[in-house]
N, C-alpha and C positions, 0 to 999 in steps of 0.2 A: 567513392561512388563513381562507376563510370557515366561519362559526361555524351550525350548528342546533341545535333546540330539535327533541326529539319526545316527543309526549304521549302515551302508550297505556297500556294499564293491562294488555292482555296480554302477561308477562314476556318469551316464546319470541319473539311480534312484536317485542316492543321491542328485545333483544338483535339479533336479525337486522339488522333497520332500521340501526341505529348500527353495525352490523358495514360494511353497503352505504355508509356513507354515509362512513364513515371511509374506506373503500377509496377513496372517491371524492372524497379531500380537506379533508374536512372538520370540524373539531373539532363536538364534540358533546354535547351538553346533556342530560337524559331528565326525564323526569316523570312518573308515572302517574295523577295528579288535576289538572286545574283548579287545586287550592289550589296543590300542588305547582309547575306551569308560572306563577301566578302572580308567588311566590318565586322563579323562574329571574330570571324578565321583571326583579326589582330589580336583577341583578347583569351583567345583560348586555344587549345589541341584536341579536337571532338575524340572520343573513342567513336565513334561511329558518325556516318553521313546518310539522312534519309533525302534524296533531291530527287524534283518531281523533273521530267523531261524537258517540259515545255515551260519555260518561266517567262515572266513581262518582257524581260530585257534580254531574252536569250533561251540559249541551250542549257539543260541541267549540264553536259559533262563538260560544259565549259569551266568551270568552278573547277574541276579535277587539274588545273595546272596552277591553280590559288593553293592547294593542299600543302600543310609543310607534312614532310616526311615525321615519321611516328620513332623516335627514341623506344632502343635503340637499334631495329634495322627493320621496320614494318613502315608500310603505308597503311593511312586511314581508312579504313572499308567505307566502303562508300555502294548503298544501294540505294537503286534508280527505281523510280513510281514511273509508270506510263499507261496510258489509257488503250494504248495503240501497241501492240509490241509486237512487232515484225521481226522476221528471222536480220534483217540487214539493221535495226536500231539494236537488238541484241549482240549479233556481232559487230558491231560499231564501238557499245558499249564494256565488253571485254577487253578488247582491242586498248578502247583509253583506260583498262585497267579499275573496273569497278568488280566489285564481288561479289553482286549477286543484284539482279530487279524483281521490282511487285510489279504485277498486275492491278489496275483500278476496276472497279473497289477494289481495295486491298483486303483480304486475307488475314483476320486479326491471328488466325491459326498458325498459319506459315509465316507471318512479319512474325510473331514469339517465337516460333521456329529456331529463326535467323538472327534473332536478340538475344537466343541460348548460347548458340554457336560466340559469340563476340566476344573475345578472351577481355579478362578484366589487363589493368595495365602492368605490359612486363612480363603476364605469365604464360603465352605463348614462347614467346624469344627468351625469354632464361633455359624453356628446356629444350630449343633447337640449338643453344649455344650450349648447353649440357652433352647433348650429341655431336656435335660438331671436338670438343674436346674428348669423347669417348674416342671417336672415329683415329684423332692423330695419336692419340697414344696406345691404342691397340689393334688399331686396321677394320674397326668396327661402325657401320652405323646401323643403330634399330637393328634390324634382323638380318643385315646385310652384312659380310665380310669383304673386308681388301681397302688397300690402300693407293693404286695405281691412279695416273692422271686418269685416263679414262671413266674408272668409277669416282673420282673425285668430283669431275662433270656430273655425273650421275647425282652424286648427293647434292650437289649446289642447284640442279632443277628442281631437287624431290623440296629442302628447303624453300625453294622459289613460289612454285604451287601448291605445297599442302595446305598454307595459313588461306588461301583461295577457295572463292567457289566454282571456281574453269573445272570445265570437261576436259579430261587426259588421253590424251595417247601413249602410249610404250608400245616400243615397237624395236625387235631385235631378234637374235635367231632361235629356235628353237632351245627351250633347256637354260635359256641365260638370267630367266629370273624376274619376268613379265608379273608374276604374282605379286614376287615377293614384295619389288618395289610397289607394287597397286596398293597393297596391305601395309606398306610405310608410309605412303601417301597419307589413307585413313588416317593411323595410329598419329598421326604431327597434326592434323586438321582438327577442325571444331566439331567436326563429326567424329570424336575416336569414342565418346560414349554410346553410337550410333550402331547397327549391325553393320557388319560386312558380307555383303552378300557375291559371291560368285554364279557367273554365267558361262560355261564352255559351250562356245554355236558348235564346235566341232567335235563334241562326246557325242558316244550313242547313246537316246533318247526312246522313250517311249513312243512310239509309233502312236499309240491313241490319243497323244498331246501334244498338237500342231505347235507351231513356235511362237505365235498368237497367242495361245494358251499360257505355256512357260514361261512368255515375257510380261502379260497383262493381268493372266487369269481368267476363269472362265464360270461361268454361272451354269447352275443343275439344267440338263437336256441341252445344252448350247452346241452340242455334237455329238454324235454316236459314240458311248460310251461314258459321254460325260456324268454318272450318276451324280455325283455329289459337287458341290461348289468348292473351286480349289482358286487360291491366292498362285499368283505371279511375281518374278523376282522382283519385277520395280516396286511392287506394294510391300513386298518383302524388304527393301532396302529402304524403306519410307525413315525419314532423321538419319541413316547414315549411307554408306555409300554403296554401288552395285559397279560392279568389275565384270563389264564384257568382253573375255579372251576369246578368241580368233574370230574377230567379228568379221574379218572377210568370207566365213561361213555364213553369212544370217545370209538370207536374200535381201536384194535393196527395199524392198517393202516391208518390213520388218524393219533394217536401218531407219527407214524412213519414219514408222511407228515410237519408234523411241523417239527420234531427237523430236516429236510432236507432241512427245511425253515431257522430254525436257524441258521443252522451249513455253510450252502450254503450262506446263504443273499441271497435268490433269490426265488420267487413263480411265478407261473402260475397260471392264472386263470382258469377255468373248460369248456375246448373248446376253449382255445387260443392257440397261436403258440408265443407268447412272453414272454420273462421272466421279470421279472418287482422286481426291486431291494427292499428287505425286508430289514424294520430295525429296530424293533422292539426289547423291551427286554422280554424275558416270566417269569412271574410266575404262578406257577400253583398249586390248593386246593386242597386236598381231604381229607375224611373225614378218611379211612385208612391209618393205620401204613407202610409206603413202603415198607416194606420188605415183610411183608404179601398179601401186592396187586403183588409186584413181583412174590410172590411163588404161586400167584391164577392168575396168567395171566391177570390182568384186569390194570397192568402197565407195559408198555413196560421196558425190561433190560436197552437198550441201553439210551431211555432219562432218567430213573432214575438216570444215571450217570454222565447226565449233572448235577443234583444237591447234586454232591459229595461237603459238606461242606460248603453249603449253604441250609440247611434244618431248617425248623423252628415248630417245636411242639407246638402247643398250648396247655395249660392248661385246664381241665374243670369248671365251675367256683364252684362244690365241692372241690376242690383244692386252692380256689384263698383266703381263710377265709376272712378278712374283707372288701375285693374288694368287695363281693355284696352290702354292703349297701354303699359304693362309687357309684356303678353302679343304685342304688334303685334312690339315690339320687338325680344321674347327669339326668334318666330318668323323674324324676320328677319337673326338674329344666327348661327342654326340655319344659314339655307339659304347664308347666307354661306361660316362654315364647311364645308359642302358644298361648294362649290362654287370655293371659293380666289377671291369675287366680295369686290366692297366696294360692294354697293349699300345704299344706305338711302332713307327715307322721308321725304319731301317735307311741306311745313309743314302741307298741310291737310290732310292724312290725319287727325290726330288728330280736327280734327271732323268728318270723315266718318266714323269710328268713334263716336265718342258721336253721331252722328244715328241709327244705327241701331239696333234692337231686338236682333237677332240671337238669332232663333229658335231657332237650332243649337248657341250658345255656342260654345265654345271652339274645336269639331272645325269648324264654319261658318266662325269668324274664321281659323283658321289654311288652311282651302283657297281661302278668298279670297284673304290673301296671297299664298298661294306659288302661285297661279293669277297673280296681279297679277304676283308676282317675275318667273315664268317670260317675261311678258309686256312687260316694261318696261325701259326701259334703267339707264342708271346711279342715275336718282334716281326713285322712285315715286310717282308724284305723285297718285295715284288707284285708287281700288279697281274704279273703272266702266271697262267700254271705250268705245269709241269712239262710240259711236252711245246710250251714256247708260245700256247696262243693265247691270247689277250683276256683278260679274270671276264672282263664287259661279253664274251661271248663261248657256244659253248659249240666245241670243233665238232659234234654232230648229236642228233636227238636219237635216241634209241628207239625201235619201233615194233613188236610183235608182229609175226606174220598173224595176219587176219583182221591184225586192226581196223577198224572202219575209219573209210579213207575220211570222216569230216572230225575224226579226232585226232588222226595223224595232222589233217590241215592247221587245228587248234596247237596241237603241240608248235608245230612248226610255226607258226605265228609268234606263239607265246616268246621261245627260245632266240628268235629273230628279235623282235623286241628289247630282250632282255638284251641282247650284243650291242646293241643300238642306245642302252642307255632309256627306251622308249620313244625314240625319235620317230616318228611316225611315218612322214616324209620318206627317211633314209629308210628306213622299213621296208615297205613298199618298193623301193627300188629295187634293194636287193633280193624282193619275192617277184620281180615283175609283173607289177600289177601297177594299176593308178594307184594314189592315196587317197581318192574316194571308193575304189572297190577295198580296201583295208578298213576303214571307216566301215564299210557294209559288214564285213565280218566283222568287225567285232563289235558291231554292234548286233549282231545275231548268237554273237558268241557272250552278249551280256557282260563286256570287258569295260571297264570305263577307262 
């Protein structure tokens, strides 16, 4: 039976709490000082900590350096009760490494919530060490490939913060896998019974559904066109997690909207008068350095700072050395399985992969090959066709005279794209145009 400690110093609270908590399995400790929870801490190892902020003798996260560490490589979760919970006690509180706070009253909905999430003992860390021995003897973690120091860094974050309830950043170039790790985050955390919801600020969208709407939801007549009542990703990702990718697209008001989601636990929908309980975890992509999207206004200060110490860089895979042909490999091993084929990859492939930079990383290398697969017989012996240009693009788009010029524009988009791996960015550049007029087409072009 897993075991808690709760620290409060008011009786009615304290009895309550230990009433919820024993309902919900679990033996129970109490203390109403600091001093108090001290003298628990010699006679036992809590699975969980519930401390109220403000105690007789002190601060709740003063206690957080009393914690012994959790056999065999966790610390004690430990969430904070406060009456007052300000954006600077929340980040204060991350900061010293807590895992989640209540709001007073507390939320008997969301404290079970958060006592679902609480791995009983051992069974979170046996299967990050079950991964962790995947990963060296096959180059594998979760859904990721490679073995390089670079993505090793990578897995020892993703380990770091998934057992957490911190807000994420990933942040790295174009194509390197922003998703994937968001979606290994989930899958290692207390939310992987949870959905996983995705957010891209930077797809095209429907026009009659401002980002207010897609992010909150919006109640029948709340806007032109609104007929019917439609849920929003945060409500959507309610018990498990929402993955906002290129958040430097939202506007800062909207940025702003969420983290008043997070920090609050609470959203409205667009034209309601109810609040409706958030409980979602965020991560969020972008393809910029945050400090530099900070100093360009296209990321809000304030939630940057929710992901104080829970930030994750991605490699390019110019960085990853013998990860691509892990990756050449495991893409090839995919289309196989598709396909009931037994094609593989010809000896020089491998350095025709390390000659190349690969702009696009990972989403580039993998449309090369299954461009190449589609193209080649039993054995691959090349990423270029025939006449020398690269499989990733296509040396010119064929056009009928008469064509109308906005399907010839589409082809030409389309075909640019494809050379680019879908690099959007790189795209654009080479149609000269911004990356928000490509954003415009195809978003008129109904491309996602």
């Amino acid at each position: 039976m897993p075991h808690a400690l709760i620290v409060e110093d008011d009786p009615n609270s304290l009895s309550g709490l230990a009433a919820i908590l024993q309902a919900d399995g679990f033996s129970v400790d109490v203390a109403a000082t600091l001093g108090d929870a001290r003298d628990a801490l010699t006679r036992f190892i809590p699975d969980v900590v519930l401390i109220d902020l403000n105690l007789p003798d002190g601060k709740g996260l003063d206690l957080l350096q009393h914690l012994p560490s959790q056999p065999p490589d966790g610390n004690v979760p430990v969430i904070v009760m406060t009456g007052n919970a300000t954006v600077e006690s929340a980040i204060e509180g991350l900061r010293h490494g807590i895992w989640d706070y209540l709001l007073k009253p507390v939320s008997i909905p969301r404290l079970r919530s958060l006592l679902a999430r609480i791995p009983r003992p051992y069974e979170l860390s046996e299967e990050v060490q079950s991964l962790r021995s995947t990963l060296r003897e096959l180059g594998r973690f979760g859904p990721m490939v490679g073995r390089s120091e670079p993505m090793q860094r990578v897995y020892d974050a993703i380990e770091r913060v998934a057992p957490t309830e911190s807000a994420v950043l990933v942040h790295g170039e174009t194509g390197t896998g922003k998703h994937t790790v968001a979606h290994a985050i989930h899958e290692m955390s207390r939310r992987r019974k949870g959905p996983f919801v995705r957010f891209d600020c930077a797809a095209p969208r429907d026009n009659n559904r401002p980002f207010e709407s897609l992010l909150f939801g919006h109640e029948r007549a709340a806007f032109p066109g609104a007929d019917l009542r439609m849920t929003g990703v945060l409500e959507e990702a309610a018990g498990g997690t929402l993955f906002v990718d290129n958040v430097t697209s939202l506007p800062p008001g909207q940025q702003a909207a969420v983290l008043g989601a997070l920090e609050g636990r609470t959203l409205r929908r667009v034209g309601g008068t109810q609040d409706t309980a958030a409980d979602f975890r965020l991560i969020v992509g972008t393809e910029r350095i945050p400090s530099q999207a900070i100093a360009e206004g296209v990321l809000l200060d304030a939630l940057a700072q929710r992901f104080t110490g829970a930030t994750i860089p991605l490699p390019p895979l110019r960085e990853r050395g013998a990860d691509i042909e892990l990756l050449a490999q495991h893409c090839i091993d995919e289309s196989n399985s598709e396909t009931g084929l037994q094609k593989r990859l010809g000896q020089g492939v491998p350095r025709e992969l390390q000659a190349y930079d690969w702009p696009g990383n990972i989403r580039e290398l993998f449309t090369a090959l299954r461009h190449a697969y589609r193209t080649s017989d039993e054995t691959i012996d090349t990423l270029r066709s025939a006449d020398g240009a690269r499989s990733t693009a296509f040396s010119s788009v064929q056009i009928t005279v008469g064509t109308p010029l906005a399907t010839v524009e589409e082809l030409l988009i389309r075909a640019t794209l494809d050379a680019v791996g879908g690099t959007r960015h790189r795209a654009a550049s080479m149609l000269g145009i911004s990356p928000k007029t490509l954003y415009n087409k195809l978003q008129r072009m109904k491309m996602s």
